[in-house]
PyMOL Python script that loads the backbone (N, CA, C, O; Angstrom):
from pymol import cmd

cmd.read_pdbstr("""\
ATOM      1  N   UNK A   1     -23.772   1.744 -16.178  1.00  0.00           N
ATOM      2  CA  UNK A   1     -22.788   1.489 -15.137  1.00  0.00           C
ATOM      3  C   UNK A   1     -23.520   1.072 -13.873  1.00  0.00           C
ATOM      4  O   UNK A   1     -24.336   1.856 -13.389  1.00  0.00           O
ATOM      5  N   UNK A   2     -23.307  -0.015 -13.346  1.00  0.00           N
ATOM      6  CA  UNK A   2     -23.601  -0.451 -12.362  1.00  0.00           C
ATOM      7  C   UNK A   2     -22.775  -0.743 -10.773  1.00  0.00           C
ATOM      8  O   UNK A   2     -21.825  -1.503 -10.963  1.00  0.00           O
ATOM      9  N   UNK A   3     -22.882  -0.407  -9.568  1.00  0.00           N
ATOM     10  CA  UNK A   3     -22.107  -0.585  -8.611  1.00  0.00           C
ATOM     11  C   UNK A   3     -20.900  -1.419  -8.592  1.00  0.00           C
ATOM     12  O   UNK A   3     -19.782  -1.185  -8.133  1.00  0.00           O
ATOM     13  N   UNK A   4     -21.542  -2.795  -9.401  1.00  0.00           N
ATOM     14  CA  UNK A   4     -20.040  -3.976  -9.566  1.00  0.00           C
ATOM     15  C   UNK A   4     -19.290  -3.567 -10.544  1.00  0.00           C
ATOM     16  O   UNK A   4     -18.147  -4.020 -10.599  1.00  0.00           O
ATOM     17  N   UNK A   5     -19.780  -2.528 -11.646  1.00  0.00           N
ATOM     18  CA  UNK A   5     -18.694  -1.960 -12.045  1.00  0.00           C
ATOM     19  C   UNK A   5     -17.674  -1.650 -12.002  1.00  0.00           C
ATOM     20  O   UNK A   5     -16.542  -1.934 -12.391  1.00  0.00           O
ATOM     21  N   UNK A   6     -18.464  -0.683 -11.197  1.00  0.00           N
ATOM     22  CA  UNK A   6     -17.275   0.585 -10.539  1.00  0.00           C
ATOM     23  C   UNK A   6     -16.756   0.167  -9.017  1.00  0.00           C
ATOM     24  O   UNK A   6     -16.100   0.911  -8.289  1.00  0.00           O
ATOM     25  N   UNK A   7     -17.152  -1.069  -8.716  1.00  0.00           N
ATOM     26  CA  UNK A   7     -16.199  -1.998  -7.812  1.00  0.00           C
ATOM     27  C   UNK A   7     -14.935  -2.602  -8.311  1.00  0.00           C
ATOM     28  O   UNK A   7     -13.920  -2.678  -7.620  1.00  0.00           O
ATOM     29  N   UNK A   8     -15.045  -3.086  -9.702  1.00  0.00           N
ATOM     30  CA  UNK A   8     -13.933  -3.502 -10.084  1.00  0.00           C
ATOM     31  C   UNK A   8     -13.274  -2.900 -10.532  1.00  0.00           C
ATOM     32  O   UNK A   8     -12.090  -3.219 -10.419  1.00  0.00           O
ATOM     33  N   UNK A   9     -13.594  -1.747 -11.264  1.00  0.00           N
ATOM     34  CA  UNK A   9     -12.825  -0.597 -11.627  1.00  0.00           C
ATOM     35  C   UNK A   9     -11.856  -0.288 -10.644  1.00  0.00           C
ATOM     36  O   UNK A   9     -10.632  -0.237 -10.765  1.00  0.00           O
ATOM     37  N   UNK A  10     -12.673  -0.060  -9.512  1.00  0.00           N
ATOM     38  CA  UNK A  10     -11.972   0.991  -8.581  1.00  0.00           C
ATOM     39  C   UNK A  10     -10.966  -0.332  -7.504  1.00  0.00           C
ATOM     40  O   UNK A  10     -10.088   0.037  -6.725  1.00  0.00           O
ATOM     41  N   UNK A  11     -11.290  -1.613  -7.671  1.00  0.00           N
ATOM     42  CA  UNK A  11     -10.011  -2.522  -7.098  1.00  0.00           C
ATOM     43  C   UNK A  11      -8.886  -2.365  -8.099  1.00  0.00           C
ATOM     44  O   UNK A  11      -7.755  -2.061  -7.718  1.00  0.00           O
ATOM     45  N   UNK A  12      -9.263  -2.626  -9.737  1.00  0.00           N
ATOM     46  CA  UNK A  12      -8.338  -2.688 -10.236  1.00  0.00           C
ATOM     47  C   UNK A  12      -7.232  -1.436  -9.966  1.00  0.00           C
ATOM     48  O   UNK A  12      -6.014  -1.492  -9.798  1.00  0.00           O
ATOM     49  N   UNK A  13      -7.982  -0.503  -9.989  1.00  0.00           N
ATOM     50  CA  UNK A  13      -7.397   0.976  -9.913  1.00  0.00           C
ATOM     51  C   UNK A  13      -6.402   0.904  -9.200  1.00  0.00           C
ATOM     52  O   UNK A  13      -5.261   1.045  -9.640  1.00  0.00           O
ATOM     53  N   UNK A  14      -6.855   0.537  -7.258  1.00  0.00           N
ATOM     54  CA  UNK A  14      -6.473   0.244  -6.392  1.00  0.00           C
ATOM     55  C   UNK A  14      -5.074  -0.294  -6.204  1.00  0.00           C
ATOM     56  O   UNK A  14      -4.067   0.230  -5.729  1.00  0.00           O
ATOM     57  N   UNK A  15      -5.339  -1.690  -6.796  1.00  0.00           N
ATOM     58  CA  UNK A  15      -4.122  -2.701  -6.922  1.00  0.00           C
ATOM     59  C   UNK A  15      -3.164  -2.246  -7.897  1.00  0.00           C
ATOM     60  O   UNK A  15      -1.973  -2.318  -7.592  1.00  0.00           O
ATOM     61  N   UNK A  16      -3.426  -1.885  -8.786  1.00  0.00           N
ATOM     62  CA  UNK A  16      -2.696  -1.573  -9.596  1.00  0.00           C
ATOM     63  C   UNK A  16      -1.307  -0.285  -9.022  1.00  0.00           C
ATOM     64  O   UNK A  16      -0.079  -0.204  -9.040  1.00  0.00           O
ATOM     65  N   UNK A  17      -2.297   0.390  -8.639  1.00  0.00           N
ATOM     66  CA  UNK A  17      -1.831   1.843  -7.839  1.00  0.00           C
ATOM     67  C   UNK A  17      -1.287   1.526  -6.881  1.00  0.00           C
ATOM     68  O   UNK A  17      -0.155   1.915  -6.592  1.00  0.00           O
ATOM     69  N   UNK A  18      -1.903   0.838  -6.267  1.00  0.00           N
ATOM     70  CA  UNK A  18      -0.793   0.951  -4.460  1.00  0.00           C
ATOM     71  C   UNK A  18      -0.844  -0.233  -3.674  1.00  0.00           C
ATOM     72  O   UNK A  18      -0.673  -0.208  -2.455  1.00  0.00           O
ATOM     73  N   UNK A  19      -1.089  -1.345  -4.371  1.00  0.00           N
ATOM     74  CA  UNK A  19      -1.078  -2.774  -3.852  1.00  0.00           C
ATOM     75  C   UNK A  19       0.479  -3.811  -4.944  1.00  0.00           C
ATOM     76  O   UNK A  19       1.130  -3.440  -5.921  1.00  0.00           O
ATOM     77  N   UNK A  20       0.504  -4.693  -4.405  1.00  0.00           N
ATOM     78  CA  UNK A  20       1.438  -5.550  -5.643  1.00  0.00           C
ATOM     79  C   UNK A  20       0.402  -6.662  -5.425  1.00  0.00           C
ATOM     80  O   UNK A  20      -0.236  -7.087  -4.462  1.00  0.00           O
ATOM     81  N   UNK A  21       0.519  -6.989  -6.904  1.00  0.00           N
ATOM     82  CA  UNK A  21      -0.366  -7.583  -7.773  1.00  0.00           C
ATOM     83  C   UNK A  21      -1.044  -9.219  -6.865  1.00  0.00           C
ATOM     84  O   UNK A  21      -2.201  -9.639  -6.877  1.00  0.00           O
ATOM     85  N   UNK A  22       0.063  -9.760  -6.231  1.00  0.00           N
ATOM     86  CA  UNK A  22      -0.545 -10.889  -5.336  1.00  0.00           C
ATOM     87  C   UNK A  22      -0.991 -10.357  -4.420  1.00  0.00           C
ATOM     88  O   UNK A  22      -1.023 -11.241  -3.563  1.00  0.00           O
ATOM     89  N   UNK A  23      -1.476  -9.238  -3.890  1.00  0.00           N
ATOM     90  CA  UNK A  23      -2.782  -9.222  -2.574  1.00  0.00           C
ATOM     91  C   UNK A  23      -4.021  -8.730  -3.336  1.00  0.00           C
ATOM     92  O   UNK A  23      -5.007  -8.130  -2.910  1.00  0.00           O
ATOM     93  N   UNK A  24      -3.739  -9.102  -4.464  1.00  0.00           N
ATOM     94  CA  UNK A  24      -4.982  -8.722  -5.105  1.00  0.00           C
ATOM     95  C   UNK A  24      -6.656  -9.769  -4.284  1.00  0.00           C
ATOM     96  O   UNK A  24      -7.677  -9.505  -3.648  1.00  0.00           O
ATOM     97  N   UNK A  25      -6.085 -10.744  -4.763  1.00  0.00           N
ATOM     98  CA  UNK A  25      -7.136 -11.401  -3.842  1.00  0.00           C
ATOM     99  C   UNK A  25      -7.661 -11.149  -2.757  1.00  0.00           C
ATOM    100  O   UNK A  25      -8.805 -11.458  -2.423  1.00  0.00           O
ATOM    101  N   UNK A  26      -6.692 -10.446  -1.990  1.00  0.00           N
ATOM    102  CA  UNK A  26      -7.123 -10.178  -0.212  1.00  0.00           C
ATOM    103  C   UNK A  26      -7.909  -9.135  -0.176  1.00  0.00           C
ATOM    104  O   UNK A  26      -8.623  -8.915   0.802  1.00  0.00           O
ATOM    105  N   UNK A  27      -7.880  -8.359  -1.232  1.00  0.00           N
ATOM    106  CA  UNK A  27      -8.583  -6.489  -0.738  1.00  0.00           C
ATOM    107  C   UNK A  27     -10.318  -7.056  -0.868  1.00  0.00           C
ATOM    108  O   UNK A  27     -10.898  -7.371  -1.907  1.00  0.00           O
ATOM    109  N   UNK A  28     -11.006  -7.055   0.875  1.00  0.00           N
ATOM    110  CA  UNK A  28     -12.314  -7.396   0.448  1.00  0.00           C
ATOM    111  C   UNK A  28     -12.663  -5.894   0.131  1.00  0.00           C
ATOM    112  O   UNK A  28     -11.947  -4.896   0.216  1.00  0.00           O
ATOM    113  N   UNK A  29     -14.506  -6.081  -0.419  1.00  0.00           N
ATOM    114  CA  UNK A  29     -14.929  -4.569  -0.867  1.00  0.00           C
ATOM    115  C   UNK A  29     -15.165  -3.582   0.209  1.00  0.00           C
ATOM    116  O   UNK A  29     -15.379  -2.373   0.118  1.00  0.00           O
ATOM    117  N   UNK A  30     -15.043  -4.700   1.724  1.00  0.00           N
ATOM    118  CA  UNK A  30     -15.507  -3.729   2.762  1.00  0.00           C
ATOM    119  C   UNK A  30     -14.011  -3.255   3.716  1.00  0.00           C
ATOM    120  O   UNK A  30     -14.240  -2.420   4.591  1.00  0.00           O
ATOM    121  N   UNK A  31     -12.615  -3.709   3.596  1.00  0.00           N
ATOM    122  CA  UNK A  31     -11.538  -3.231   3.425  1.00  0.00           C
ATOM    123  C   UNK A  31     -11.806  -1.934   4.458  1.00  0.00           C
ATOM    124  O   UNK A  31     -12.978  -1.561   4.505  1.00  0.00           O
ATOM    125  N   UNK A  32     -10.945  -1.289   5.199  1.00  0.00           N
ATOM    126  CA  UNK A  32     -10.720  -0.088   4.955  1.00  0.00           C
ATOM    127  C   UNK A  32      -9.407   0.262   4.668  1.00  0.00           C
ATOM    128  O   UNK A  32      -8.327  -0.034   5.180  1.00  0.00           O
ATOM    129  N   UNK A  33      -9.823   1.124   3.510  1.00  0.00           N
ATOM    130  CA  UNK A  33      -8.583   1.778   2.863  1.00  0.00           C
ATOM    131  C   UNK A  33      -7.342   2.738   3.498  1.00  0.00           C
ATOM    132  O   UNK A  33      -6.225   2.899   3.008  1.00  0.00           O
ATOM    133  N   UNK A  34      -7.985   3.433   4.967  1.00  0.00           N
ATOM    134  CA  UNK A  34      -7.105   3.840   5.279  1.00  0.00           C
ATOM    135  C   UNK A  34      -6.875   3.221   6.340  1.00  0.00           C
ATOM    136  O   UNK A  34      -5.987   3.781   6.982  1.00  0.00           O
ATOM    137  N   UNK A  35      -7.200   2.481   6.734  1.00  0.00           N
ATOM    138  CA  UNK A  35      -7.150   1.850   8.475  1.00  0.00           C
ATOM    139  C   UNK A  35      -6.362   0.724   8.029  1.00  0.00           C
ATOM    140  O   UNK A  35      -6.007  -0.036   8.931  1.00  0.00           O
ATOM    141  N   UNK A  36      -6.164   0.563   7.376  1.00  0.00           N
ATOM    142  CA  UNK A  36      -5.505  -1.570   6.643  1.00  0.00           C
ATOM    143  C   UNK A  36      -3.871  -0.728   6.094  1.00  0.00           C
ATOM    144  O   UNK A  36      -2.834  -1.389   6.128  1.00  0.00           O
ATOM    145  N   UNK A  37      -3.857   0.995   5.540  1.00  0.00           N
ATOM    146  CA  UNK A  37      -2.835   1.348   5.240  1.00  0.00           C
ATOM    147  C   UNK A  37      -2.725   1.434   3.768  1.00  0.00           C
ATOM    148  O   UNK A  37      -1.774   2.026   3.259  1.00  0.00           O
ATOM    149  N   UNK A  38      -3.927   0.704   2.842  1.00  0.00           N
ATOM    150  CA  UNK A  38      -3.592   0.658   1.548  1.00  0.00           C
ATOM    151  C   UNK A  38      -3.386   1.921   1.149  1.00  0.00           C
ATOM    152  O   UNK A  38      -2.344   2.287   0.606  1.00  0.00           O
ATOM    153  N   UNK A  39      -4.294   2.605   1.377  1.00  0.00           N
ATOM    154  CA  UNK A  39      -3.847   4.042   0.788  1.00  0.00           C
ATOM    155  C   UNK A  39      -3.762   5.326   1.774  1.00  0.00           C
ATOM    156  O   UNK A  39      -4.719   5.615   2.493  1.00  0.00           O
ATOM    157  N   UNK A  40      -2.642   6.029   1.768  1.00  0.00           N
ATOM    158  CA  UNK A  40      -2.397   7.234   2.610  1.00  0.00           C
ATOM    159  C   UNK A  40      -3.499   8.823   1.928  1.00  0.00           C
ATOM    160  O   UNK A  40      -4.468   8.821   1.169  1.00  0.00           O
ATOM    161  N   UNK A  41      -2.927   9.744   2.480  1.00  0.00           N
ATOM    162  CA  UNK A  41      -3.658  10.708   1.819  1.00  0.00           C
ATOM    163  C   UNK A  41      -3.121  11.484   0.396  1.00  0.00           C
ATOM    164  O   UNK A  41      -3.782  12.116  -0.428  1.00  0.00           O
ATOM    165  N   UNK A  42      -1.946  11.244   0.426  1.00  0.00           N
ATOM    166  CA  UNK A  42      -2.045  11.784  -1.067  1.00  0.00           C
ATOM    167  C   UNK A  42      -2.675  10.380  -1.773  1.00  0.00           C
ATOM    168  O   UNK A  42      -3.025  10.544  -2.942  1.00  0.00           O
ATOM    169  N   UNK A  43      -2.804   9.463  -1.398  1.00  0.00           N
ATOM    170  CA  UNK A  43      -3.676   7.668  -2.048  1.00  0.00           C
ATOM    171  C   UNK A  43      -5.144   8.387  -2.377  1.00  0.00           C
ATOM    172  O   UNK A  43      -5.641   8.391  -3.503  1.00  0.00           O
ATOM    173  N   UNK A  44      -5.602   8.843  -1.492  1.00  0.00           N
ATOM    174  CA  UNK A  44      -7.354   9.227  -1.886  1.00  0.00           C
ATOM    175  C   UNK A  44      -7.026  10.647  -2.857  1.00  0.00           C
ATOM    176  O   UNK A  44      -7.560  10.942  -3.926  1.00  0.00           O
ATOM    177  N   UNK A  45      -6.401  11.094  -2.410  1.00  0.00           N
ATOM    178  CA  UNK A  45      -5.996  12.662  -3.974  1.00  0.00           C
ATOM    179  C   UNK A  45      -6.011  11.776  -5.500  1.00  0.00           C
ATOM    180  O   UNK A  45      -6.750  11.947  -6.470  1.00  0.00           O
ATOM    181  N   UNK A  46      -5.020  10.887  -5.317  1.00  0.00           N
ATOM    182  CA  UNK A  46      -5.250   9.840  -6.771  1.00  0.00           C
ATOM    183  C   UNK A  46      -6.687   9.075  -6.940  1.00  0.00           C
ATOM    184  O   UNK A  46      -7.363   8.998  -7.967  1.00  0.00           O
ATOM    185  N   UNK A  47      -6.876   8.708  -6.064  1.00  0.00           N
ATOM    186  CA  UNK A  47      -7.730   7.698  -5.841  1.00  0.00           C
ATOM    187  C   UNK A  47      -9.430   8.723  -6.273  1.00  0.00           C
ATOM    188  O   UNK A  47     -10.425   8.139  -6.702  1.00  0.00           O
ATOM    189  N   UNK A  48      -9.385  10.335  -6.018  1.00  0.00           N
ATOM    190  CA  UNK A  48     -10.291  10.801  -6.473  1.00  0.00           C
ATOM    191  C   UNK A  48     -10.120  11.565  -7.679  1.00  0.00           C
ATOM    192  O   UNK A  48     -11.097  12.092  -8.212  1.00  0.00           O
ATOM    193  N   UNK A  49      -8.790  11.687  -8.225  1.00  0.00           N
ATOM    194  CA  UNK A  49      -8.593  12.153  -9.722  1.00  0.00           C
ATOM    195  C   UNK A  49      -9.105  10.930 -10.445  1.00  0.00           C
ATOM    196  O   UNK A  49     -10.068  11.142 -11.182  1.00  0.00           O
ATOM    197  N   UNK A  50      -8.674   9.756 -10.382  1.00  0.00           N
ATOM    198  CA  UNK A  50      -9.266   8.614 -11.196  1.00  0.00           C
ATOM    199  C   UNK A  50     -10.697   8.811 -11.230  1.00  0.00           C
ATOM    200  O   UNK A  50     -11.223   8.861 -12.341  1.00  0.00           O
ATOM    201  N   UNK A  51     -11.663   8.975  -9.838  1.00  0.00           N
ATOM    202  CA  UNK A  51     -13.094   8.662 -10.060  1.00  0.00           C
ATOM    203  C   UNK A  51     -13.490   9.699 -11.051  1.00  0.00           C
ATOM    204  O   UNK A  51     -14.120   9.571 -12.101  1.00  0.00           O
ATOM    205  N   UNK A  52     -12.885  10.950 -10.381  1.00  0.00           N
ATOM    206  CA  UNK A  52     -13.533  12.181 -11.785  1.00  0.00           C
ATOM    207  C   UNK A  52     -13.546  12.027 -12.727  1.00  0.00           C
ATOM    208  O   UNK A  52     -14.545  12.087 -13.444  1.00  0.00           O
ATOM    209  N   UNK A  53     -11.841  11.637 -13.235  1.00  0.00           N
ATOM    210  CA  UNK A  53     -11.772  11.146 -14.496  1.00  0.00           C
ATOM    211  C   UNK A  53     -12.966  10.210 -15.062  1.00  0.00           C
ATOM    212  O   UNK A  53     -13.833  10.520 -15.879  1.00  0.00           O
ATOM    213  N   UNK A  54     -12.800   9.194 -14.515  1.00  0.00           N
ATOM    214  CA  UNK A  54     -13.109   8.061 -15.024  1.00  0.00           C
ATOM    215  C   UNK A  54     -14.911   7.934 -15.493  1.00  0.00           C
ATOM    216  O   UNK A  54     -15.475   7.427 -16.462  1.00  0.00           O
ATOM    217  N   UNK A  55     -15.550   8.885 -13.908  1.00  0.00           N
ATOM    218  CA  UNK A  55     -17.113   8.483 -13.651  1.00  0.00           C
ATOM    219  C   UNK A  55     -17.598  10.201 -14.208  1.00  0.00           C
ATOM    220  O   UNK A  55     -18.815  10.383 -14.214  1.00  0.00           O
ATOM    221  N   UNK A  56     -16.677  11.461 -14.673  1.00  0.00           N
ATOM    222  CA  UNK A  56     -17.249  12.741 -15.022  1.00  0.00           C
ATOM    223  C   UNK A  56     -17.906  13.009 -13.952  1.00  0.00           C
ATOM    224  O   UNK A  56     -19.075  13.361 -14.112  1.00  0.00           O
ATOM    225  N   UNK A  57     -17.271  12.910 -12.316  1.00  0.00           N
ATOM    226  CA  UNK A  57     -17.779  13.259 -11.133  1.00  0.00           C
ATOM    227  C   UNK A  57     -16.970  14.129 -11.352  1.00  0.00           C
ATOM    228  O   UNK A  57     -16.113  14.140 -12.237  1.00  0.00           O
ATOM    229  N   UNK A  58     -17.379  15.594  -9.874  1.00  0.00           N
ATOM    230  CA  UNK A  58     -16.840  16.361  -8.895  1.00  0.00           C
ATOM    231  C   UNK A  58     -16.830  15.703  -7.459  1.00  0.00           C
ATOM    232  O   UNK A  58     -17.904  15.458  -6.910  1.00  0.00           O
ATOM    233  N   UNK A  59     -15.886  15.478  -6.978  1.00  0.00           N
ATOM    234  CA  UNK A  59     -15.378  15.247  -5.532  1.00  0.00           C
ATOM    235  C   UNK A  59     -15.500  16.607  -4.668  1.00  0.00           C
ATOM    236  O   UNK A  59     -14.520  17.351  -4.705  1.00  0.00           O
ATOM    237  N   UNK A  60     -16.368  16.912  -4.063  1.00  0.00           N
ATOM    238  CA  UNK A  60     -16.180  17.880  -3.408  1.00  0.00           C
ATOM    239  C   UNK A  60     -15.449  18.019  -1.975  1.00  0.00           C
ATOM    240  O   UNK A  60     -15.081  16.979  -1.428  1.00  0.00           O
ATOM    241  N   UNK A  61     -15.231  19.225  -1.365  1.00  0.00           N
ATOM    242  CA  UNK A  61     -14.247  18.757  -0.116  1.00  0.00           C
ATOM    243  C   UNK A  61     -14.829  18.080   0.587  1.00  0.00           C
ATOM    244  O   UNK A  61     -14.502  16.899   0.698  1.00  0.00           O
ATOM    245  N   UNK A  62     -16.055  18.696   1.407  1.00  0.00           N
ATOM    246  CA  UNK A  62     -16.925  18.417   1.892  1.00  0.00           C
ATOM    247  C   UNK A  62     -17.778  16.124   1.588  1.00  0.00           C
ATOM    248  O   UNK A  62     -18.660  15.471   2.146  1.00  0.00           O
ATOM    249  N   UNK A  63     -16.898  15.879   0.575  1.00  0.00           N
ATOM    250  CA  UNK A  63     -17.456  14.810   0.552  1.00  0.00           C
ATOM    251  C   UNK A  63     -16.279  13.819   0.841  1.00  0.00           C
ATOM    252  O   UNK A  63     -16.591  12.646   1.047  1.00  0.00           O
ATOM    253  N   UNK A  64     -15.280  14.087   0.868  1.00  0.00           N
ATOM    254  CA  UNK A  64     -13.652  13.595   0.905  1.00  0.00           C
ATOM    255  C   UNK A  64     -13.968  13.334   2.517  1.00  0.00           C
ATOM    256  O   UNK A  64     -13.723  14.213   3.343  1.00  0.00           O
ATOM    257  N   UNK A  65     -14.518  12.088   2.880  1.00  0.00           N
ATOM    258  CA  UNK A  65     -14.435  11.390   4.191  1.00  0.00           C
ATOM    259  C   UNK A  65     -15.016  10.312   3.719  1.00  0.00           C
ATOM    260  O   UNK A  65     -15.614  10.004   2.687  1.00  0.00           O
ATOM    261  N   UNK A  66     -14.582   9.599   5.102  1.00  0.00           N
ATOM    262  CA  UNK A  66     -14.058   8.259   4.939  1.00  0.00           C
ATOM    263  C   UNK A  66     -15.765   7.461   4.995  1.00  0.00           C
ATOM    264  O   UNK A  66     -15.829   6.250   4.785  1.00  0.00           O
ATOM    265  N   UNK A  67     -16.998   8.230   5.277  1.00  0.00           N
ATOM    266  CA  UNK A  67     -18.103   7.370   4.710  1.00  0.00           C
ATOM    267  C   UNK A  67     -18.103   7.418   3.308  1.00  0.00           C
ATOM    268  O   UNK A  67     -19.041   6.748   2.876  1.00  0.00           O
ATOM    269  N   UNK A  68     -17.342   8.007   2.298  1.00  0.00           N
ATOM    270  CA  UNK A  68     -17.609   7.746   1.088  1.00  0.00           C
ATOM    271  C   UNK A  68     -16.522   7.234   0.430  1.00  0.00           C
ATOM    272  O   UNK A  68     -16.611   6.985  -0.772  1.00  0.00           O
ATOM    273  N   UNK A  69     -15.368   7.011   1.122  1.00  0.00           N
ATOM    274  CA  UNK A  69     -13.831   6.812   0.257  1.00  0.00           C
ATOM    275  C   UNK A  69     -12.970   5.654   1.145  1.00  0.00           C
ATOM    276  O   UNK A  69     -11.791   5.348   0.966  1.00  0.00           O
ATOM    277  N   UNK A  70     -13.734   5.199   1.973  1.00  0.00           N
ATOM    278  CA  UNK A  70     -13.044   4.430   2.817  1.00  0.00           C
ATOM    279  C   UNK A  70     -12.792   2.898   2.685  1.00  0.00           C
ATOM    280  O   UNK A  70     -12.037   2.249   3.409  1.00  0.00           O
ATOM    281  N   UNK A  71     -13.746   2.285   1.368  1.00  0.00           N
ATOM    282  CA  UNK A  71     -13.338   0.997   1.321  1.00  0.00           C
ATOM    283  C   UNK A  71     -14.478   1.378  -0.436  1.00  0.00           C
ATOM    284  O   UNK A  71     -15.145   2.332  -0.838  1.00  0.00           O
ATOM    285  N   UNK A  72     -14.093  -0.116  -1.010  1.00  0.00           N
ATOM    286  CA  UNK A  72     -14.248  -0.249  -2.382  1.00  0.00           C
ATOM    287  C   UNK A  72     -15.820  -0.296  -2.350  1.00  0.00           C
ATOM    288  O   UNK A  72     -16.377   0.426  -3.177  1.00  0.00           O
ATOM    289  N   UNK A  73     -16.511  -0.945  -1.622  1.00  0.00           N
ATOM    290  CA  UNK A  73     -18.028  -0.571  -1.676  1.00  0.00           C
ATOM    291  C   UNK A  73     -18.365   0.448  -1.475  1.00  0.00           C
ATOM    292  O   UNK A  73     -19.251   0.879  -2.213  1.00  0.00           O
ATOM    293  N   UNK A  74     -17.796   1.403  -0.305  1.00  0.00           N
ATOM    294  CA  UNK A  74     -18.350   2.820  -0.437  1.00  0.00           C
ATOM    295  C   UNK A  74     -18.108   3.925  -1.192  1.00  0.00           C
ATOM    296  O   UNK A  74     -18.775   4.955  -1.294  1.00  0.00           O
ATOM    297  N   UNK A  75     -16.441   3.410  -2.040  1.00  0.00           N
ATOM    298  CA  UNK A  75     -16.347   4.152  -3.417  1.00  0.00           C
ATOM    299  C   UNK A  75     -17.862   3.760  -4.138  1.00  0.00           C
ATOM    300  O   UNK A  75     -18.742   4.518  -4.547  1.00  0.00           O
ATOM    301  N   UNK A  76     -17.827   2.973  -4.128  1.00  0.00           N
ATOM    302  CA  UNK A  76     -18.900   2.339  -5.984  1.00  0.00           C
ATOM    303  C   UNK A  76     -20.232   2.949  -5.175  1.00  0.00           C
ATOM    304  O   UNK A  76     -20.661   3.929  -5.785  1.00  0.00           O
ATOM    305  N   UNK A  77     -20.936   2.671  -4.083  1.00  0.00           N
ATOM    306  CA  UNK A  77     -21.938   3.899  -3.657  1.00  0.00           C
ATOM    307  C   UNK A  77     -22.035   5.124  -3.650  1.00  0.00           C
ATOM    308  O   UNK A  77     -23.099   5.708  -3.854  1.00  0.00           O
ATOM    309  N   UNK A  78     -20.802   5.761  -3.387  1.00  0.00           N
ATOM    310  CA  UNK A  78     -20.692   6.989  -3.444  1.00  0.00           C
ATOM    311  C   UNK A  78     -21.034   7.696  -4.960  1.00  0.00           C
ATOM    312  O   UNK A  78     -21.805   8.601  -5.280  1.00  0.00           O
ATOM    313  N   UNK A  79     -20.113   6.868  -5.718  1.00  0.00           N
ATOM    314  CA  UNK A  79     -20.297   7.091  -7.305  1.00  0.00           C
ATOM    315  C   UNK A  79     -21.380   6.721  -7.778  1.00  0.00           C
ATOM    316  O   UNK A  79     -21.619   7.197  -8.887  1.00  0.00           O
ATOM    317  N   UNK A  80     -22.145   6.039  -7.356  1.00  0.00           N
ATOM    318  CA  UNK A  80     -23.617   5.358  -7.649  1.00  0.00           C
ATOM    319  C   UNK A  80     -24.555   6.954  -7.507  1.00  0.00           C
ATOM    320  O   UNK A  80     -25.292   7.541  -8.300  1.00  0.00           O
ATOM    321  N   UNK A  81     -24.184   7.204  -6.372  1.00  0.00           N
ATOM    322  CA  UNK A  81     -25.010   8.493  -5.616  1.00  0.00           C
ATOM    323  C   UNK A  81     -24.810   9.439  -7.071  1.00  0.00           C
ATOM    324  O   UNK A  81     -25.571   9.535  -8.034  1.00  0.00           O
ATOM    325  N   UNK A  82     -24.011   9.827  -6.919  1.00  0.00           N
ATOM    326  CA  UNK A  82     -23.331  10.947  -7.526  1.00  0.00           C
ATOM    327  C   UNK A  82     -23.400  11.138  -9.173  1.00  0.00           C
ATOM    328  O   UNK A  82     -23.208  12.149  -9.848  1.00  0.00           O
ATOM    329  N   UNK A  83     -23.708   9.930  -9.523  1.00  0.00           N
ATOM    330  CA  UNK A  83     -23.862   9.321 -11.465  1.00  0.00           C
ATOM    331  C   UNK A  83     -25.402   9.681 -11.280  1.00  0.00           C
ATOM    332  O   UNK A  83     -25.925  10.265 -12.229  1.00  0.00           O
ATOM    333  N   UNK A  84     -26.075   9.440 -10.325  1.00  0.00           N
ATOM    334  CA  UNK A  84     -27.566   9.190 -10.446  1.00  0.00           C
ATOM    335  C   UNK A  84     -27.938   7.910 -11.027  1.00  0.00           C
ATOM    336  O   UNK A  84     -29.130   7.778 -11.306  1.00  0.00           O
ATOM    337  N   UNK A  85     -27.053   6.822 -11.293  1.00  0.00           N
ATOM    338  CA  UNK A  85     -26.762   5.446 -12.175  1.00  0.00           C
ATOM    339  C   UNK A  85     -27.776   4.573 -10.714  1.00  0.00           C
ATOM    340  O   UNK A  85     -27.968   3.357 -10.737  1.00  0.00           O
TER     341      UNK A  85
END
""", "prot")
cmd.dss("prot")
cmd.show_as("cartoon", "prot")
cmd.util.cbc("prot")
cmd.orient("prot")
């Protein structure tokens, strides 16, 4: 698993979840997710059940801020961190 991976993963996720399907194009990776509105806070509660799921992470509280959850590149770093990948 590599960062562009889990970049596209986590747009598709994204769009799928809480975008309609034509702004797909617009979400850049550096976005912010909560400042642009895409996702509220129960949005990052989903948005970090998927990564667990998906990457066999723990989200800890302590890591639930917006340098690690705040746009699609700093998801796929964060998870980069965290895989040891």
């Amino acid at each position: 698993m590599n960062v562009d991976t889990v970049e596209q993963d986590t747009r598709q996720f994204i769009v799928e979840t809480f975008l309609a399907k034509q702004d797909e194009g617009q979400l850049a990776e550096d976005a912010s997710l909560l400042g642009e509105g895409i996702v509220d806070s129960t949005g990052i509660l989903e948005l970090i059940e998927h990564l667990e799921k998906t990457y066999g992470i723990t989200v800890l509280d302590e890591e639930m801020t917006a340098d690690n959850l705040d746009s699609i590149a700093k998801i796929a770093e964060f998870v980069r961190r965290k895989t040891g990948a």
